[in-house]
C-alpha positions as CSV (number, residue, x, y, z in Angstrom):
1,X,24.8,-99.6,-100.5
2,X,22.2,-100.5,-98.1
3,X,19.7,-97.6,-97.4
4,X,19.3,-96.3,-93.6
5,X,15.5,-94.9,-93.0
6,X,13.8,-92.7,-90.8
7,X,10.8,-92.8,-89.0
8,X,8.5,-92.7,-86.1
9,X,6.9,-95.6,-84.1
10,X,4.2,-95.0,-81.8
11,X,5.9,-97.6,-79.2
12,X,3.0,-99.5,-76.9
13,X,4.3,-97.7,-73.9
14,X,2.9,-94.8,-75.2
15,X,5.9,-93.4,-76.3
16,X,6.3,-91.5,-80.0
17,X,10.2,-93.2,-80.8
18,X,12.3,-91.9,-84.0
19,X,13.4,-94.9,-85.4
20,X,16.7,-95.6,-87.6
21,X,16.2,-98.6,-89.5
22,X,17.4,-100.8,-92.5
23,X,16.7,-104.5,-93.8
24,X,14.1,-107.0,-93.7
25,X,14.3,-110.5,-91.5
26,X,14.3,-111.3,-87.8
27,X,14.7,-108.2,-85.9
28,X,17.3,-106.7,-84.0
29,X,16.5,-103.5,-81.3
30,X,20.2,-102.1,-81.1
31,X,20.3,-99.5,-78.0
32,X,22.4,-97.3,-77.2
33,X,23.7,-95.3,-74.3
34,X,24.9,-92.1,-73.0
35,X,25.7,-89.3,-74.9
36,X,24.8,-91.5,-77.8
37,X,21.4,-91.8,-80.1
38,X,20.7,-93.4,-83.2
39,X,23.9,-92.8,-84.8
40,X,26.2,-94.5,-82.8
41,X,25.0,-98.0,-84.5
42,X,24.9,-96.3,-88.0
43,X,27.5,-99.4,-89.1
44,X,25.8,-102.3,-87.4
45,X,22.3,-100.8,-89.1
46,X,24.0,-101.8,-92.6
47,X,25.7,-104.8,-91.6
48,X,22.8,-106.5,-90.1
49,X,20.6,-105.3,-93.4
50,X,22.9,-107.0,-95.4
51,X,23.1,-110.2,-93.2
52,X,19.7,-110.5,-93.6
53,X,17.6,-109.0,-90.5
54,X,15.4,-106.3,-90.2
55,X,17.8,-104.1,-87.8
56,X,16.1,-100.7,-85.8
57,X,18.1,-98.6,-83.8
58,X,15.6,-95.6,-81.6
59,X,16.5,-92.8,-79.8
60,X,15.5,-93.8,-76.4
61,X,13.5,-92.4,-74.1
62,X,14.8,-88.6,-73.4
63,X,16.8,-88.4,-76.5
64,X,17.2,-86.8,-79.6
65,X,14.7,-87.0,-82.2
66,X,12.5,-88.7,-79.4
67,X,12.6,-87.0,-76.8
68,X,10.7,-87.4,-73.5
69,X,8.4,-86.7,-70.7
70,X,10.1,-83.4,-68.0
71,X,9.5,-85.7,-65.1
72,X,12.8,-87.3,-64.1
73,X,10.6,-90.2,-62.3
74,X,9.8,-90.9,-65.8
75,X,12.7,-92.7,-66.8
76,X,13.1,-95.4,-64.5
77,X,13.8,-99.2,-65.7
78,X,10.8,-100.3,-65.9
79,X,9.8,-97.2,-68.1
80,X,12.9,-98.1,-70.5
81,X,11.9,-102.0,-70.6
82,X,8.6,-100.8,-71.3
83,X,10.0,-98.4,-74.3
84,X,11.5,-101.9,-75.9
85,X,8.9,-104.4,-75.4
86,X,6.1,-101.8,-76.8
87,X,8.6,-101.0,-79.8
88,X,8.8,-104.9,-80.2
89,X,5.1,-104.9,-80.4
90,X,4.7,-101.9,-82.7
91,X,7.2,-103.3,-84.9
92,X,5.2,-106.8,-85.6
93,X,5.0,-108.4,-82.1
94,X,6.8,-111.7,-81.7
95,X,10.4,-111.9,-80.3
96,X,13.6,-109.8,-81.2
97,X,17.1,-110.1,-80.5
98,X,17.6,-107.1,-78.0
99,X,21.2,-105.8,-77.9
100,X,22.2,-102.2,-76.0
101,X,25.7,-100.9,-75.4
102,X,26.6,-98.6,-72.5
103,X,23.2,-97.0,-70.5
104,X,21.3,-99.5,-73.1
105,X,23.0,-102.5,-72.1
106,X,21.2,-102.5,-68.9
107,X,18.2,-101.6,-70.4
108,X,18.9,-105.0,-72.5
109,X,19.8,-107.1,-69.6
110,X,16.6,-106.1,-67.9
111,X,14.9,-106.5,-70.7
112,X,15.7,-109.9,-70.7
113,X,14.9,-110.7,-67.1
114,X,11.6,-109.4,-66.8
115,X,10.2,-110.4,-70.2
116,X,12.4,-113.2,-71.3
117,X,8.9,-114.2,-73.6
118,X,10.0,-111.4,-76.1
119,X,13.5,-112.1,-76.1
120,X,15.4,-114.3,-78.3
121,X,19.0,-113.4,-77.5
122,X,20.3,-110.6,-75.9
123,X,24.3,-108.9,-76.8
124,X,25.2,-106.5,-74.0
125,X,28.6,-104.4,-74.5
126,X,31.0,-102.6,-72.5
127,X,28.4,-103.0,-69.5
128,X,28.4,-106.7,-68.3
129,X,25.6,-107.7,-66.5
130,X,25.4,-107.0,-62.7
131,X,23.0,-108.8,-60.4
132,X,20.7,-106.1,-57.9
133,X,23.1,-105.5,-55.1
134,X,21.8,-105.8,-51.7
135,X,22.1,-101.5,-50.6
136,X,21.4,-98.5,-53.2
137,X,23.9,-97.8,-55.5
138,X,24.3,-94.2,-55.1
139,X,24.3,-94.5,-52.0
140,X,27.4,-96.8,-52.3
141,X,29.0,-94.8,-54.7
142,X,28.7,-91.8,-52.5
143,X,30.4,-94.0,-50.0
144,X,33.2,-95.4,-51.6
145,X,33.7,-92.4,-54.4
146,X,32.4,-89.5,-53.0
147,X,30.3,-86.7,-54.5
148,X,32.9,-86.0,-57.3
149,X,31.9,-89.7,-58.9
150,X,30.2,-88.3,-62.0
151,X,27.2,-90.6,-61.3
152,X,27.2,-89.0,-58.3
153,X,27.6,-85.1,-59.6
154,X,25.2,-86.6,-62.3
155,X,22.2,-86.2,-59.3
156,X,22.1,-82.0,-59.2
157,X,19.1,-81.1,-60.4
158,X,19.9,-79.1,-63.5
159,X,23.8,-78.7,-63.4
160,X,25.1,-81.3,-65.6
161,X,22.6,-80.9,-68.4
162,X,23.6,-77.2,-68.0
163,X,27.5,-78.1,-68.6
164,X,26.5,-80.3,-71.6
165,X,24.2,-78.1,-73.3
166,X,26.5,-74.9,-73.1
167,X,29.1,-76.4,-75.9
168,X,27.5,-79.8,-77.8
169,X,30.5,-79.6,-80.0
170,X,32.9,-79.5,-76.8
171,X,30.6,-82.0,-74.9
172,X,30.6,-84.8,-77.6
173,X,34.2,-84.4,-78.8
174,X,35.8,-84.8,-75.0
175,X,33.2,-87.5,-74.3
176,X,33.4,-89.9,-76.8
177,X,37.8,-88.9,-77.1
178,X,38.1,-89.4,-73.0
179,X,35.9,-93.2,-73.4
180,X,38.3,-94.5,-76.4
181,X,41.3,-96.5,-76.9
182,X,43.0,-93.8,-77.9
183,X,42.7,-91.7,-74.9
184,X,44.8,-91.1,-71.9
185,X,43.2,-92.8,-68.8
186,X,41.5,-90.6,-66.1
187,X,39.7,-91.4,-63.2
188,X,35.9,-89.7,-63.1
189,X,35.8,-87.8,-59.6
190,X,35.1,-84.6,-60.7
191,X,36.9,-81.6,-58.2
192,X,34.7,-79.5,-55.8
193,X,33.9,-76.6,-57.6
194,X,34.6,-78.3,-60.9
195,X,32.3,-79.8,-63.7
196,X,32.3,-83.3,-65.5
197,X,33.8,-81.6,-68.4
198,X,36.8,-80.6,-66.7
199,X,38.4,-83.8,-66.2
200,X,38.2,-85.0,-69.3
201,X,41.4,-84.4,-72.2
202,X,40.6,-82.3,-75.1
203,X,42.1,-84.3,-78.0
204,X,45.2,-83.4,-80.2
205,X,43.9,-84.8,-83.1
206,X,40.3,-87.3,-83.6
207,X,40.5,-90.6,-83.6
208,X,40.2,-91.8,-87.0
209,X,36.7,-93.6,-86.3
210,X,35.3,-90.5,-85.2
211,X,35.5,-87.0,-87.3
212,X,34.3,-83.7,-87.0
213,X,31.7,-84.8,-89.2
214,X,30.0,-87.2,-86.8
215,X,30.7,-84.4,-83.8
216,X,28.6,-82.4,-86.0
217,X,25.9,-84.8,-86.8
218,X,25.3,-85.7,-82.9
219,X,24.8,-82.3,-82.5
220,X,22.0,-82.0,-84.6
221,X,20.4,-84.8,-83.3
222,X,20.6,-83.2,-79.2
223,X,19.2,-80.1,-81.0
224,X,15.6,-79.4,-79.9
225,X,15.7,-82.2,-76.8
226,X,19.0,-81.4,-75.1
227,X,20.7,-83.4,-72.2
228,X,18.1,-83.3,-69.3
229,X,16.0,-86.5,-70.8
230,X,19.6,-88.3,-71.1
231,X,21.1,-87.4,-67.2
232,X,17.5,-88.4,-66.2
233,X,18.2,-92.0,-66.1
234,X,21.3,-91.6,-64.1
235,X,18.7,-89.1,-61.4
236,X,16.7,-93.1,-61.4
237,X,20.0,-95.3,-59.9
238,X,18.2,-95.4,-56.5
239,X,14.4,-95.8,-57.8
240,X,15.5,-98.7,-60.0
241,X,16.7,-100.4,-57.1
242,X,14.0,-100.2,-55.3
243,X,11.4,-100.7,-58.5
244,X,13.4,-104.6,-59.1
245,X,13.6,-105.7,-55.8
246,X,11.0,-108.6,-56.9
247,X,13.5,-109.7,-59.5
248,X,16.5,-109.6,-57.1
249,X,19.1,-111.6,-58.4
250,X,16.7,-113.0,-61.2
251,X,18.4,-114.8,-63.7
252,X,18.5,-113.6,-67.2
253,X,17.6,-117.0,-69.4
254,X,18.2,-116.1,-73.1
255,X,21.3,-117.0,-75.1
256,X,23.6,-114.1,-74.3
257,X,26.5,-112.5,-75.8
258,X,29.1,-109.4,-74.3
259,X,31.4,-107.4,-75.7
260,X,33.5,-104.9,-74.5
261,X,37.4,-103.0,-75.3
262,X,40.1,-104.3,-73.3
263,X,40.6,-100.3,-72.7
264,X,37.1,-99.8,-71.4
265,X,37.2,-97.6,-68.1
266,X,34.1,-99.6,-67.2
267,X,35.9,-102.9,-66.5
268,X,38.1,-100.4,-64.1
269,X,34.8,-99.5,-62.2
270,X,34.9,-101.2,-58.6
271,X,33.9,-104.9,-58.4
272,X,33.3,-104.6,-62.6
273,X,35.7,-107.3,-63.2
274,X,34.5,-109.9,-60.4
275,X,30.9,-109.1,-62.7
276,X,32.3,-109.8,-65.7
277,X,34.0,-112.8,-64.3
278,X,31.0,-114.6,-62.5
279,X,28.4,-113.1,-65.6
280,X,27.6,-117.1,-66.2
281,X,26.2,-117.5,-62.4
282,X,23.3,-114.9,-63.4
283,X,23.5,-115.5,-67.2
284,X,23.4,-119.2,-67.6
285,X,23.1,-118.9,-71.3
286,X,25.9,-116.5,-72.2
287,X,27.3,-118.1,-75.0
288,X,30.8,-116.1,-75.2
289,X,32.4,-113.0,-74.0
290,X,34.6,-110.7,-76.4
291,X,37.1,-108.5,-75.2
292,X,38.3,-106.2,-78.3
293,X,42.0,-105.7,-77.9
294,X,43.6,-101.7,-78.1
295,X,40.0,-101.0,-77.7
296,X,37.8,-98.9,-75.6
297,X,34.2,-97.7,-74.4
298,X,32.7,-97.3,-78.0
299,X,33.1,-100.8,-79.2
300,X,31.0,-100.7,-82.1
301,X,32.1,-96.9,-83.7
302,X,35.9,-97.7,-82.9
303,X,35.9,-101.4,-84.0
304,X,33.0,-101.9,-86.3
305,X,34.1,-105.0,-88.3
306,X,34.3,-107.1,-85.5
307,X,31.5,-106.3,-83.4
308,X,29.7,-106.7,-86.7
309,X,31.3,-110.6,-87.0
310,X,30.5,-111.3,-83.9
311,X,26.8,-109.6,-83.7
312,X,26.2,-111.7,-87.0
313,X,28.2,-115.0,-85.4
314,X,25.5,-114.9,-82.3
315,X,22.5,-114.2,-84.7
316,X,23.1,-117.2,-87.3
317,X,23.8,-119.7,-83.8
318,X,20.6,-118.6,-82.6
């Protein structure tokens, strides 16, 4: 079986990123999001190997075996973009196919409108892309969802990486159960008084694509860098805003691909479905979307196969 290695890049951005990686051939950044790491691509990392291209999956910026900077102003967008296109560069220069699921789709998308030169294609999942909108998004959300909106409970200083960091076992096994197919569906407005935590169901029995083994193995990764690096990018909603305002509803000009579970509480998220719907307006070069029936936010641990055929599909049409 195709071998997964282990190393660290010194990134152009100045960043030190712990690197998963298997395969030689084009490459393929595979990002992923929140409360994720390297792991949560460990079957695409083989799959692509075998298919014939040099696949890398880091820890981004704030997590893991990575790490980051204390400042939360240190994990804007443009600090993530910057991540990716000096990991591009480390890892030979030229262009890559860029593909993030969750926190890293955005990071792809924007990685694909500001520096569409390093870009070959671009596969964002359970996050479609979503032009700049014309106020501050927390600002909305505050509006419209109140302060229980975890996004919006997500902005205390110091509380949420708190909750997280008391139980990692308890944190990743609600998380990634609540996100599923399999899960009972909940709404994320968190009670006064209450924490994120507490609104999410505490499984009967795992899934059967994710076991007490994996639980364990995320949380060795979170070990020695914890949750704050990974809430920071939510604390940067506002600044991101304002950072892309010169790339307001910028169109993103590689081939694209999207893929999400037809169970995904994302495409419940207010005006998510008119996104996903008009994606082509901003996206003239998405090539297909892919909605995975029975299937929710983890696309790619609770259906591997056919986000694999599909990954592989968009690469060879490239």
């Amino acid at each position: 079986m195709t071998e997964i290695t282990h190393r660290h890049v010194e990134s152009q951005s100045g960043l030190r990123m712990h690197v998963a990686e298997a395969g030689e051939g084009p490459l393929v950044l595979l990002l992923h999001g929140f409360p994720e790491c390297w792991y949560s691509w460990r079957h695409q990392l083989v799959a692509l190997a075998e298919a014939g291209y040099h696949a890398v999956a880091p820890d981004q910026r704030g997590y893991a075996r990575t790490g980051g900077p204390a400042e939360a102003g240190e994990y804007s967008i443009l600090h993530l973009v910057g991540d990716v296109v000096g990991l591009i560069e480390a890892l030979g220069g030229g262009r890559a196919v860029v593909v993030g699921h969750d926190w890293g789709a955005p990071v792809a998308w924007h990685t694909a409108q500001l520096r569409p030169d390093k870009v070959r294609g671009v596969v964002g999942m359970s996050v479609p892309h979503r032009p700049r909108s014309s106020r501050p998004p927390v600002r909305v959300m505050r509006e419209t969802l109140g302060e229980g909106f975890y996004m919006v409970y997500f902005q205390q200083p110091g509380v949420p990486e708190a909750e997280f960091e008391r139980d990692p076992a308890t944190t990743f096994r609600r998380s990634l159960y609540a996100a599923s197919g399999q899960a009972p569906a909940h709404v994320p407005i968190i009670p006064e008084g209450g924490g994120f935590l507490d609104i999410l169901p505490e499984p009967a029995e795992l899934p059967d694509w994710f076991t007490k083994d994996d639980i364990a193995t995320y949380v060795a990764e979170y070990a020695d860098s914890g949750f704050t690096g990974p809430v920071n990018w939510y604390r940067n909603l506002d600044r991101n805003w304002e950072l892309t305002a010169a790339w307001h509803r910028a169109p993103i000009s590689p081939p694209a691909l999207f893929v999400a579970g037809d169970r995904d509480a994302v495409l419940a998220f207010p005006g998510a479905r008119k996104a996903l719907d008009r994606m082509s307006d901003f996206v003239p070069n998405l090539q297909s979307i892919v909605v995975l029936p029975e299937c929710g936010h983890w696309v790619q641990q609770e259906r591997p196969t056919e986000v694999n055929d599909a990954l592989i599909g968009f690469l060879r049409a490239l």
